[in-house]
N, CA and C of each residue as an Amber inpcrd file, in Angstrom:
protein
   396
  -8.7560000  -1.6860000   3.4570000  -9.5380000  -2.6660000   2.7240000
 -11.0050000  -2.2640000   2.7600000 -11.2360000  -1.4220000   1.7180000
 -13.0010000  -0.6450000   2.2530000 -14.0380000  -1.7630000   1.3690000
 -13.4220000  -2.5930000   0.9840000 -14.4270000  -3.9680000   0.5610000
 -15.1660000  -4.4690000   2.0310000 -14.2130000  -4.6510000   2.8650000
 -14.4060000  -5.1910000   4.2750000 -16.3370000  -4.3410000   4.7670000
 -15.9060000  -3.2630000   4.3840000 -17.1430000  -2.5130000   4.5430000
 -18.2780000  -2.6030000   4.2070000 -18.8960000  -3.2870000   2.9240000
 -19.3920000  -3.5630000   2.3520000 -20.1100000  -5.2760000   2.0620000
 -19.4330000  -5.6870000   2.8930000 -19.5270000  -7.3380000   3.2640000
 -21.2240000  -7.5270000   3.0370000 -22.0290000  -6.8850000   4.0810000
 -23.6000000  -6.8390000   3.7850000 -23.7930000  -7.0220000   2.4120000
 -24.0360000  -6.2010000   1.3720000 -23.8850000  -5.8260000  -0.2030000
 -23.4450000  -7.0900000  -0.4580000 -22.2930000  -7.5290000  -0.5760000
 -21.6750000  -8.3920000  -1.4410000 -22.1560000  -9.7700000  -0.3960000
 -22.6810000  -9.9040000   0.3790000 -23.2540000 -11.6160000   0.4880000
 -24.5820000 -11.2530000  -0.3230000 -25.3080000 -10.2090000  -0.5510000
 -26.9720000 -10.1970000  -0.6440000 -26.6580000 -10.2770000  -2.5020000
 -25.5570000  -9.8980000  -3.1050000 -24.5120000 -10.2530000  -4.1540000
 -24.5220000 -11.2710000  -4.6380000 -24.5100000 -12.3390000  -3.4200000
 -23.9590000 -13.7360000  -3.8120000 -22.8510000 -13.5770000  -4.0970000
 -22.1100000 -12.9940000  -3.9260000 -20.5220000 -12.9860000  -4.4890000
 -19.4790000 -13.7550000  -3.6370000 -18.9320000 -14.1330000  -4.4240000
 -17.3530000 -14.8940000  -3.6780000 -16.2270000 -14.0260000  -3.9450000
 -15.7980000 -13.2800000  -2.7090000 -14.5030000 -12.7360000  -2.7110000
 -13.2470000 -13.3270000  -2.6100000 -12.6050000 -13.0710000  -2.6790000
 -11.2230000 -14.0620000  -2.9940000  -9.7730000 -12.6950000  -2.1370000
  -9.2590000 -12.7400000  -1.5260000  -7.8760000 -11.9370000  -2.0210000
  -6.4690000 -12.8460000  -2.4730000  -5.8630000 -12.2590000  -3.0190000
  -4.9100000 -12.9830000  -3.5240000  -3.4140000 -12.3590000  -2.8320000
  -2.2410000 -12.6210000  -2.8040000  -1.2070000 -11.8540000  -2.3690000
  -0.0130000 -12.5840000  -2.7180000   0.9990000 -12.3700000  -2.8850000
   2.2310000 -12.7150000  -3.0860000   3.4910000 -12.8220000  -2.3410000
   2.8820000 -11.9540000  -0.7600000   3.6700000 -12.2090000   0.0040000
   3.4430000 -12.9820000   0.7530000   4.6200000 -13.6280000   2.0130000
   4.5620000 -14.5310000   2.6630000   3.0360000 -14.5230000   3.6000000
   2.5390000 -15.8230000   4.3830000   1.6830000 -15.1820000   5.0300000
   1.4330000 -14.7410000   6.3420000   2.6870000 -15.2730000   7.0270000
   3.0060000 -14.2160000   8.3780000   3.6690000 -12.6180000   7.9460000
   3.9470000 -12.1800000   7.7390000   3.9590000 -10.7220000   7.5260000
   2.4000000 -10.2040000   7.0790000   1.6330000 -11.2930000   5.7720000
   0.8770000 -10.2070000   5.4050000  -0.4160000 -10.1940000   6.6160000
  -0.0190000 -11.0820000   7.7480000  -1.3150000 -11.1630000   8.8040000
  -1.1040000 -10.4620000   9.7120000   0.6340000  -9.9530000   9.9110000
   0.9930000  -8.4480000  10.9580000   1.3920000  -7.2040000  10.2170000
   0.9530000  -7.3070000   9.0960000   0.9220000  -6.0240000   8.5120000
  -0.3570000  -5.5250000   7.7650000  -0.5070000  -5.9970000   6.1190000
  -1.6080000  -5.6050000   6.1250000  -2.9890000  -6.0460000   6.3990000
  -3.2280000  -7.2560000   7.1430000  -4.5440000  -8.1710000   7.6740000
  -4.4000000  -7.6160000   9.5070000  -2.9810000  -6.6930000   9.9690000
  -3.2720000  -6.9610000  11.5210000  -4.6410000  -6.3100000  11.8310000
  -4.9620000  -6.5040000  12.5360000  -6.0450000  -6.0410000  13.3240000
  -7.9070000  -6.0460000  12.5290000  -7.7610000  -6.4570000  11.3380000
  -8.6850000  -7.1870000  10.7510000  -9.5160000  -8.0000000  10.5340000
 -10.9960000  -8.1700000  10.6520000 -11.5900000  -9.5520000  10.5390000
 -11.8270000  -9.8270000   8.7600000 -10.7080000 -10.6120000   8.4300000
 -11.3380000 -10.6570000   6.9310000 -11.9500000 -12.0000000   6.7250000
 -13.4480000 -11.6860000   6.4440000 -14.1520000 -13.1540000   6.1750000
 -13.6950000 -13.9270000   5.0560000 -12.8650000 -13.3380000   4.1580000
 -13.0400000 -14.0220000   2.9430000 -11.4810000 -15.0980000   2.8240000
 -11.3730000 -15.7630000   1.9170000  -9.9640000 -16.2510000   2.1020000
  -8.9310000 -15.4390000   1.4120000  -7.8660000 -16.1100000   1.9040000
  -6.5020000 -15.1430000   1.4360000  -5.8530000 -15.9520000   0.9950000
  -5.5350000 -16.0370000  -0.3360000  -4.6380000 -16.7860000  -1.1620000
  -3.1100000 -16.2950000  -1.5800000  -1.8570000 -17.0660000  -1.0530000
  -0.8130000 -17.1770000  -1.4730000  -0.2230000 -17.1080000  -2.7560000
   0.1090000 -16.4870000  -3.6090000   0.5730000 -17.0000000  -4.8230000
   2.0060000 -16.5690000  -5.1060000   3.1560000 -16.8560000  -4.1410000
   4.5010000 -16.7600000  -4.2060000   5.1560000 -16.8420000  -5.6500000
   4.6500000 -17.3110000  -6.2580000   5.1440000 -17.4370000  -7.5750000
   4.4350000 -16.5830000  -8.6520000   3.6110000 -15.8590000  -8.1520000
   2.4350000 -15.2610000  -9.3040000   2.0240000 -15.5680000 -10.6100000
   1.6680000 -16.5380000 -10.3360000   1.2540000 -17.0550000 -11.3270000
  -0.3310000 -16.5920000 -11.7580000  -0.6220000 -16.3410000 -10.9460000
  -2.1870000 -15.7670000 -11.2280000  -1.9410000 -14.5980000 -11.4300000
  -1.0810000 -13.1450000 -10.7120000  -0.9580000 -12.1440000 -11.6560000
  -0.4680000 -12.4520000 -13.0170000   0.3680000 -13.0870000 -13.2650000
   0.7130000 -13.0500000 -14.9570000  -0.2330000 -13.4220000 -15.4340000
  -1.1530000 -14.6730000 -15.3200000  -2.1320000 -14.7120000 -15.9890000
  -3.3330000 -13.6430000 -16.5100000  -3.4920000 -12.7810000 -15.0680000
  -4.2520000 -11.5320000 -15.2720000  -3.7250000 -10.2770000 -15.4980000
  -2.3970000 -10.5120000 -16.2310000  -2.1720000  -9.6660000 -16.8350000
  -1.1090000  -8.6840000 -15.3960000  -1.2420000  -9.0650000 -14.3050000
  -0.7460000  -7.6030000 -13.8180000   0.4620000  -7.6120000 -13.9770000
   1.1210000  -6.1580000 -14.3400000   2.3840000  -6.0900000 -14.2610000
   3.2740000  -5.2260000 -13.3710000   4.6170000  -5.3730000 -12.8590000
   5.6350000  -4.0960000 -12.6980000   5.3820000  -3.0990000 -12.4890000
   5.5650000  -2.1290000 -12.0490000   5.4480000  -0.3560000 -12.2190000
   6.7750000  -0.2630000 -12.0700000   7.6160000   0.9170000 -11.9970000
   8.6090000   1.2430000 -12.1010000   8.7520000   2.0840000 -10.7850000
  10.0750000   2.2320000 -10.2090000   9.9490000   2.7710000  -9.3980000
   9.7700000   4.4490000  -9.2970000   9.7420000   5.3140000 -10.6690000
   9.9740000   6.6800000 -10.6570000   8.0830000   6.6060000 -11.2770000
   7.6610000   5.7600000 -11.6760000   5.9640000   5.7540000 -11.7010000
   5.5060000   6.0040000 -10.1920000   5.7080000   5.3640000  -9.4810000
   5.0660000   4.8110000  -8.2190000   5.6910000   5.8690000  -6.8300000
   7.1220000   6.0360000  -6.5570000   7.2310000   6.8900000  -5.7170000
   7.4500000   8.5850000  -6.0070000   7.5160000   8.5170000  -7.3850000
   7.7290000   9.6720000  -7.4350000   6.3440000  11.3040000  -8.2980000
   5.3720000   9.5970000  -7.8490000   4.3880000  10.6120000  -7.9290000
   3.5170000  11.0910000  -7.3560000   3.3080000  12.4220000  -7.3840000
   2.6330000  13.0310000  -6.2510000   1.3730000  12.8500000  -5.8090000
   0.5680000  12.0670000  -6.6160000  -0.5630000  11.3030000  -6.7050000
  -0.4770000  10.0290000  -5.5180000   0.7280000   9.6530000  -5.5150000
   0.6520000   8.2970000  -4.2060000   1.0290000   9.2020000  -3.1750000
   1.8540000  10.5160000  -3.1820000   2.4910000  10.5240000  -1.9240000
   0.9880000  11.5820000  -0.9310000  -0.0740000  11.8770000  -2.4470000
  -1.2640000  12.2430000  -1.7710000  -1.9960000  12.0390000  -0.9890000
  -2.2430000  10.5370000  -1.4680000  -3.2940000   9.7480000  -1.1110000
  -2.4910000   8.7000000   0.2430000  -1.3400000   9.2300000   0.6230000
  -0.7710000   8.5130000   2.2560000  -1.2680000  10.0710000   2.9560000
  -0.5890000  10.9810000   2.3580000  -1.3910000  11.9380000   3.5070000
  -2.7600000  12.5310000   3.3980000  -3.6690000  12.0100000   2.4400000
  -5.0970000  12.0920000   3.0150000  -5.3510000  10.5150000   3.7880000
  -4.5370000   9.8110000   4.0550000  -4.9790000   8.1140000   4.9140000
  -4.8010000   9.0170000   6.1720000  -3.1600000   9.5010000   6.3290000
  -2.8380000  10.4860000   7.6330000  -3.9860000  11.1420000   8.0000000
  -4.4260000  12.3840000   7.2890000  -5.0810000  13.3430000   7.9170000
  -6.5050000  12.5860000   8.3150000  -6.7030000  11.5710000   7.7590000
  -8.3620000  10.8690000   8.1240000  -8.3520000   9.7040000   9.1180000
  -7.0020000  10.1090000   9.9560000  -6.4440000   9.3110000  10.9830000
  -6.4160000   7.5540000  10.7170000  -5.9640000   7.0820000   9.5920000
  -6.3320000   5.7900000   9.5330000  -4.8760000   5.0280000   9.2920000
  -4.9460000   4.0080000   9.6070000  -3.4180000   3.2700000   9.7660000
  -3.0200000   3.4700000   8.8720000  -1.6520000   3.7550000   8.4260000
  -1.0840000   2.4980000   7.4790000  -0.6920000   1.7050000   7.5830000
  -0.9730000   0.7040000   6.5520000  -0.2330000  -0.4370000   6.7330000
   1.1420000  -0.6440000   6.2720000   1.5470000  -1.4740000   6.5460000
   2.7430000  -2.2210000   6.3130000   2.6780000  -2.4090000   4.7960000
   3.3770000  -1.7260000   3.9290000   3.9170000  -2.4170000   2.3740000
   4.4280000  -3.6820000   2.4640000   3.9470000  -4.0010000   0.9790000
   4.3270000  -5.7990000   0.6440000   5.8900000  -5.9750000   0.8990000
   5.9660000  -6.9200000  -0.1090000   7.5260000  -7.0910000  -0.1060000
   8.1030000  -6.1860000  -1.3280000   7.5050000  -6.3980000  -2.2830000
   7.7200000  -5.8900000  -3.9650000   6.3300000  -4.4190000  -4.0360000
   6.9990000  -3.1150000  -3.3920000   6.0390000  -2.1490000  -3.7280000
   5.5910000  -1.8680000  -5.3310000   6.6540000  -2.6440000  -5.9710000
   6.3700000  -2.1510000  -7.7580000   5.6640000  -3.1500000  -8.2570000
   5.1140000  -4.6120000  -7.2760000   3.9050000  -5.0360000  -8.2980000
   2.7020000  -4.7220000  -8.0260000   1.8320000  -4.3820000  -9.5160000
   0.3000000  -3.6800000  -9.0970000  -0.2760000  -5.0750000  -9.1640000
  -1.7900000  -4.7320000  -8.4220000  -2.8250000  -5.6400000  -8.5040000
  -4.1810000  -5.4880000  -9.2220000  -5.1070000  -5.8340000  -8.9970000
  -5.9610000  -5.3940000  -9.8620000  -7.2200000  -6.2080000  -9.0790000
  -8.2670000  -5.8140000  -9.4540000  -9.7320000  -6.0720000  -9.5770000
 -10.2480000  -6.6480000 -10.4090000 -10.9570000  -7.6940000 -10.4850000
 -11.9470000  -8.6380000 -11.5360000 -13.4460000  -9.1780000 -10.8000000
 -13.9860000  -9.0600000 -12.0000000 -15.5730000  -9.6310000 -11.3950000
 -15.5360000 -10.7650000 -12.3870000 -16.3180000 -11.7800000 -12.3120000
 -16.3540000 -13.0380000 -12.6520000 -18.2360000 -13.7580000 -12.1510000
 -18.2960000 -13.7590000 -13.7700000 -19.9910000 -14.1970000 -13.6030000
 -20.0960000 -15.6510000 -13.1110000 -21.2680000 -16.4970000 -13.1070000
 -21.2160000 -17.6830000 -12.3850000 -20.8260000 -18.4790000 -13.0710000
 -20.4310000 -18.2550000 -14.2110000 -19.6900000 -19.2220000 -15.7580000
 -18.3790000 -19.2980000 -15.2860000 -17.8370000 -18.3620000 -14.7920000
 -16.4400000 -17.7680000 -14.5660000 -15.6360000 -17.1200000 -15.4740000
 -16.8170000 -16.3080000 -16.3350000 -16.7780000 -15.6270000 -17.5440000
 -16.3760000 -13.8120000 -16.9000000 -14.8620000 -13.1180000 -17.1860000
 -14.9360000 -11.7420000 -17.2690000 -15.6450000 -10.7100000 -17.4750000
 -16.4210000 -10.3130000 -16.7430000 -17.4880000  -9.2050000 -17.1310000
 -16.7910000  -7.6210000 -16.4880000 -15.3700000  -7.7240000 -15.5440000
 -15.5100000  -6.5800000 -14.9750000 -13.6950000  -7.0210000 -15.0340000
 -12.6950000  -6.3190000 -15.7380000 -11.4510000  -6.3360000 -15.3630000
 -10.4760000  -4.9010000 -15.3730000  -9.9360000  -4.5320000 -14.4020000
  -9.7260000  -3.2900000 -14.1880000  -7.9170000  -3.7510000 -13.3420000
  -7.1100000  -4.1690000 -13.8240000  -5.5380000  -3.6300000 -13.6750000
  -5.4300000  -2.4170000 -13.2950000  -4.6050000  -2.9990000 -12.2610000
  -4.6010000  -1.0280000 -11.2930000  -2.9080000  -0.4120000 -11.8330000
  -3.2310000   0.7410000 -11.5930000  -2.2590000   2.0960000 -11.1970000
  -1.8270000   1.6780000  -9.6290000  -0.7580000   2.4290000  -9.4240000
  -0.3290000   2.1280000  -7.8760000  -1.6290000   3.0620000  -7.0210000
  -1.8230000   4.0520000  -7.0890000  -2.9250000   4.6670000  -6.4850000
  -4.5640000   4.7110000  -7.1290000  -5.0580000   3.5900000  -7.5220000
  -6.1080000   3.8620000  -8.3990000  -6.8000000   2.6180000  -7.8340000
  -7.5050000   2.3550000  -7.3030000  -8.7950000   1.0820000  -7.1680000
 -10.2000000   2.0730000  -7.7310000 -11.0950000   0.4900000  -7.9740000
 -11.9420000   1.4890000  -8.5500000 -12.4820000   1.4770000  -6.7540000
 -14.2200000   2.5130000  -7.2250000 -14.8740000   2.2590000  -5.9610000
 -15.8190000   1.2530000  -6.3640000 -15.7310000   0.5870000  -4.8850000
 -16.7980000  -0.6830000  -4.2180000 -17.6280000  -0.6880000  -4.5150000
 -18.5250000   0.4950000  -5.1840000 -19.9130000   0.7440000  -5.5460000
 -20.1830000   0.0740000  -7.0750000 -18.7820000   0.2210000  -8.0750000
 -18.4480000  -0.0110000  -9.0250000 -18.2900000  -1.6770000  -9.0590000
 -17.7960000  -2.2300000  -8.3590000 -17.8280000  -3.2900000  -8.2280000
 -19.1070000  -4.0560000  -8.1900000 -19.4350000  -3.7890000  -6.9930000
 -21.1020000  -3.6730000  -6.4920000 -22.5420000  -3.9340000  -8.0170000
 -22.0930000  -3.2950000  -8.8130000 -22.8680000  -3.0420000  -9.7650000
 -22.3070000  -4.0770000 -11.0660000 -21.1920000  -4.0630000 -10.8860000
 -21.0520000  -5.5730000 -12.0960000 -21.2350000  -6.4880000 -11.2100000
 -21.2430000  -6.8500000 -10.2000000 -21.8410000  -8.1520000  -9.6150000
 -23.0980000  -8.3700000 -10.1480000 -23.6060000  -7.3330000  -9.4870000
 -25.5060000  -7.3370000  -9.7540000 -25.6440000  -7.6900000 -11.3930000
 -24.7750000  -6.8360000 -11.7860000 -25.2590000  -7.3330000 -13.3680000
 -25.1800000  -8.2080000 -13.9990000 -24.2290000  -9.1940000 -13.5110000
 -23.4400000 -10.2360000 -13.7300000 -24.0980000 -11.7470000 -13.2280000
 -24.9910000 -10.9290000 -12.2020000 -25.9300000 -12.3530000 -11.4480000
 -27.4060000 -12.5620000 -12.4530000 -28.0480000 -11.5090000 -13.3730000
 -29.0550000 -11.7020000 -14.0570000 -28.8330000 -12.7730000 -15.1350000
């Protein structure tokens, strides 16, 4: 979670982070939240109703494991000694990224690839732009 990193930035932001998740929330607090301080809240949405709304969809499973692009980016997590975590329940639904001005108007929407977030910096910068 390299948002976590960036916490400084995004209060001086004014920003409200949100995460959202679909899985239960004891697993996702011993898997992907263990050992974590996440300031922000963590929202449930068992039913996803907020991904459909934002559009996220499905991947398939010969998208997602069988490309060499994800099975990359676990062994550069390996070689840079950093956990992994625990997968959701449903590895084939993607998530996505949105920025949201103080209207609660879309200025930044980016639906992910299984291996694709943007970077934080990117984020970082539609906030700012988004607060003028």
């Amino acid at each position: 979670m390299k948002v976590l990193k960036y916490k400084r930035q995004l209060d001086e932001a004014d920003a409200s982070v949100v995460f959202v998740t679909f899985d239960d929330p004891e697993p996702v607090r011993r898997g992907l939240l263990a050992g974590l301080e996440v300031p922000y809240p963590v929202l449930v949405d068992r039913e996803r109703v907020a991904y459909r709304a934002w559009g996220l969809r499905r991947s398939s499973v010969a998208a997602i494991w069988l490309d060499p692009r994800v099975w990359a980016r676990y062994a550069a997590l390996v070689v840079r000694g950093e956990r992994l975590r625990r997968l959701g329940s449903d590895t084939l639904q993607l998530g996505g990224d949105f920025v949201l001005d103080g209207d609660g108007k879309v200025v930044y929407a980016r639906p992910q690839q299984r291996d694709d977030r943007p970077p934080v910096g990117e984020l970082l910068r539609m906030l700012r732009s988004a607060s003028r």
